[in-house]
C-alpha positions in Angstrom: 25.1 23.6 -79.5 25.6 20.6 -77.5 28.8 19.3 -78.0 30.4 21.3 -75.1 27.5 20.5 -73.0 28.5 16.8 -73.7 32.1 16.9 -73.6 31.7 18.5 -69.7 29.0 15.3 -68.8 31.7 13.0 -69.8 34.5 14.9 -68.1 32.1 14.6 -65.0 31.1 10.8 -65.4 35.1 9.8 -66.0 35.5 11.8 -62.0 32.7 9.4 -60.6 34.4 6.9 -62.3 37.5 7.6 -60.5 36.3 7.8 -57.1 34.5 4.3 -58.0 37.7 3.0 -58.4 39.2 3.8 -55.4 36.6 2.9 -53.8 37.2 -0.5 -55.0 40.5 -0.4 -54.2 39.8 0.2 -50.2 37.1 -1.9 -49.9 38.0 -4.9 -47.2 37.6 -8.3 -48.7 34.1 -9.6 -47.2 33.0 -11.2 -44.5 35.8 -8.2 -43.1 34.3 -5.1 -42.2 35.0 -1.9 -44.2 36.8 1.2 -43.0 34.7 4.6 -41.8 36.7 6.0 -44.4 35.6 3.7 -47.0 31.9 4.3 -45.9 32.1 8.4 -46.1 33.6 7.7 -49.9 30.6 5.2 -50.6 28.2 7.9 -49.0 29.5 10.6 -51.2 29.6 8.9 -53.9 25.6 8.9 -54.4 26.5 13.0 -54.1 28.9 13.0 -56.5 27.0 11.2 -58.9 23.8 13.1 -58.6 26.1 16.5 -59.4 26.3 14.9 -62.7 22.8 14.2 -63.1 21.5 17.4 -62.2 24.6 19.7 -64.6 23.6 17.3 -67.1 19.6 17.8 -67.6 20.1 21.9 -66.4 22.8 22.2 -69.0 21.0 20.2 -71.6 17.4 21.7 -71.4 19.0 25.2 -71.2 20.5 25.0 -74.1 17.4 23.1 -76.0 15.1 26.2 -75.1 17.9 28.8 -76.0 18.0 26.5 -79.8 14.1 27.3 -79.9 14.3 31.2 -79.0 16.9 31.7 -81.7 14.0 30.0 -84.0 12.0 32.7 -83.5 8.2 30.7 -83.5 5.3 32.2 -83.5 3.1 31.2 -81.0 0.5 30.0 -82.9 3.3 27.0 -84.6 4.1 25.6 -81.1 2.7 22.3 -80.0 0.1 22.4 -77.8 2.2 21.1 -75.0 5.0 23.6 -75.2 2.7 26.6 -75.1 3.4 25.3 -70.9 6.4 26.4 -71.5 6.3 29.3 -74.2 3.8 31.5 -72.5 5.2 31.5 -69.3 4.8 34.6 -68.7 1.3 34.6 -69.2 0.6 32.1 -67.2 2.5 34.0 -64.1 -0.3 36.7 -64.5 -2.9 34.5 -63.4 -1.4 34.0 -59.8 -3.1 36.4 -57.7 -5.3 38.4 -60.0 -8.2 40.1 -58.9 -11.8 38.6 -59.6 -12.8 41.2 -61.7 -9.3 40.4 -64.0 -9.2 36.3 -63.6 -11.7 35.8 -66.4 -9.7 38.6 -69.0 -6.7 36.9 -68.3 -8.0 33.8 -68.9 -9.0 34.7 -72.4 -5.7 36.5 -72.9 -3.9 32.6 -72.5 -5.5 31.8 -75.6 -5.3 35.1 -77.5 -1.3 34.6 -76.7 -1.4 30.8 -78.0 -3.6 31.8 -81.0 -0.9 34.9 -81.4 1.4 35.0 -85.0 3.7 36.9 -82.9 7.0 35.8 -82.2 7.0 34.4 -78.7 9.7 34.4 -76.7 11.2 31.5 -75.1 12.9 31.4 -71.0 15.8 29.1 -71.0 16.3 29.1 -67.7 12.3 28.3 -66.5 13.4 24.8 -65.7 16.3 26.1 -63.1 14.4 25.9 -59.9 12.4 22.9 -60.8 15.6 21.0 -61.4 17.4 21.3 -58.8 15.5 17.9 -57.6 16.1 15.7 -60.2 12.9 13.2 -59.2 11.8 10.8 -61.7 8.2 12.8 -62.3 10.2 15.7 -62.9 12.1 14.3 -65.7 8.4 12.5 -67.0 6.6 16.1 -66.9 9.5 17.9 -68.4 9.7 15.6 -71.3 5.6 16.1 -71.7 6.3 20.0 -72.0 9.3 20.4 -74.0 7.2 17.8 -76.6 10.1 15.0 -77.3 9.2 11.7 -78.5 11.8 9.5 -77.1 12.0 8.6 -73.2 14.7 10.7 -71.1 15.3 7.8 -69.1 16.1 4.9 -71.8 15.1 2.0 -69.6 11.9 1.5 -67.0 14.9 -0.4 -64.5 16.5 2.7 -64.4 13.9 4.9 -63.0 14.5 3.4 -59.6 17.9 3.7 -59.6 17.2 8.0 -60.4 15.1 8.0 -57.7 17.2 6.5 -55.0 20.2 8.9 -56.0 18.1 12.1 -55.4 16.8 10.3 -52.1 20.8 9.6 -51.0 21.8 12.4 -52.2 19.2 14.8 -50.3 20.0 13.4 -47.0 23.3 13.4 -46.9 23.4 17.1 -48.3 20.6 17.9 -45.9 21.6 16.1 -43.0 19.0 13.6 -42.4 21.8 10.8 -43.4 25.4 10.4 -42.6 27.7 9.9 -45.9 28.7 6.5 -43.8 25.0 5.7 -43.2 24.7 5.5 -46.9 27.8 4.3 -47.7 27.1 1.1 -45.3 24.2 0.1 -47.4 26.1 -0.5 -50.6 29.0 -2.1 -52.2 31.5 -1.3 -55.1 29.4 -3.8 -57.3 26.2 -1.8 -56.5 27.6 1.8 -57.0 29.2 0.4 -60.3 25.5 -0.8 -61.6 24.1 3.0 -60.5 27.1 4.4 -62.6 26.2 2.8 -65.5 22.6 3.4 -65.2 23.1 7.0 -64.7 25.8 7.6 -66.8 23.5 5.6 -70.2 20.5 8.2 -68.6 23.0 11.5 -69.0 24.1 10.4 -72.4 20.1 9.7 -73.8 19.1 12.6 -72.5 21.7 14.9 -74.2 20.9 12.8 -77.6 16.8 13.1 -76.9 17.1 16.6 -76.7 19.6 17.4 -79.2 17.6 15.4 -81.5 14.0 16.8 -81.0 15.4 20.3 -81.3 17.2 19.2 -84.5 13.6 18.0 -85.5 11.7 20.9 -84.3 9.4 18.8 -82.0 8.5 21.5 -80.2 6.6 22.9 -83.5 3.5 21.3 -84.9 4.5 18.9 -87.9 2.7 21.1 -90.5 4.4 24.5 -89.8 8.4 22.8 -89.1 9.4 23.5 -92.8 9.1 27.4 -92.0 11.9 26.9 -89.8 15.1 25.1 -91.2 
């Protein structure tokens, strides 16, 4: 279910990898100023790399719930934490209900979750809420979906996520130039980023290939009743 997922992420690293190079190549010998044109490259880059970032957890998460619909759960065998996820649609009646309803409603959350129905799972819940790849997105994703392993395989790395969405959101927004941002930092620096985000893509296609493999997202005494 993953493999072509993957085989697209390394596709896309191997093109940031390619601008990175020539990059390198252009880049003016210090204490020599760098061209505009190297700058705007630099800039971009941060955009180019955070494309990756973002196909890579949308892609991956899409296809981890679509792995779980096609188990066909009932409601009552998820993990707590998933029912965030699972009764979605419940939880979308609440907004805006009448006083006289909030309280039946309420109850009908936990008739749902207590349910031996099948329940029926969104793939595509996370699409909006991805589109800003922050760092507390990623940590309250991996709460709800239930996985046991860190998305982002090293702490150093969580600063290096959140300073690509930053860079990456005002140059596609406007509030910085591409060679604002691309003044900042050198071929050295982008190549650290690279490999930081590009180990962060990979783990999180193996964390969630491997919890839905291991049915995380069902409580440990009810997994056997779906192979």
């Amino acid at each position: 279910m993953f493999t072509a997922h993957r085989n697209d992420v390394t596709k896309r690293i191997t093109e940031v990898r390619l601008l990175l190079d020539l990059v390198r190549n252009m880049e003016a010998p210090p204490p020599a100023v760098d061209s505009l044109e190297v700058r705007v490259l630099r800039g971009l880059f941060f955009v180019h790399l955070y494309s990756v970032l973002e196909f890579t957890i949308n892609g991956a998460v899409e296809r981890f719930l679509a792995g779980v619909g096609d188990l066909q759960v009932k409601a009552q065998h998820f993990e707590p934490a998933f029912l965030s996820v699972a009764l979605d649609s419940t939880f979308s009646s609440l907004r805006m209900v009448s006083e006289e309803k909030r309280w039946p409603k309420r109850l009908e959350v936990w008739s749902r979750a207590a349910s031996e129905e099948i329940c029926p799972v969104n793939s595509g819940i996370f699409g909006l809420y991805l589109q800003n790849v922050w760092v507390e997105r990623i940590d309250a994703l991996s709460s709800c979906l239930n996985v046991g392993e860190p998305m982002i395989p090293n702490s150093a790395y969580r600063g290096y996520v959140d300073e690509l969405v930053d860079r990456r959101n005002g140059v596609a927004h406007g509030r910085f130039s591409a060679a604002g941002v691309g003044g900042v930092r050198r071929s050295p620096d982008l190549q650290i980023r690279l490999n930081a985000i590009s180990e962060t893509c990979l783990n999180i296609l193996d964390v969630l290939e491997d919890g839905l493999d291991s049915r995380c997202v069902v409580q440990e005494k009810f997994r056997g009743l779906y192979p």
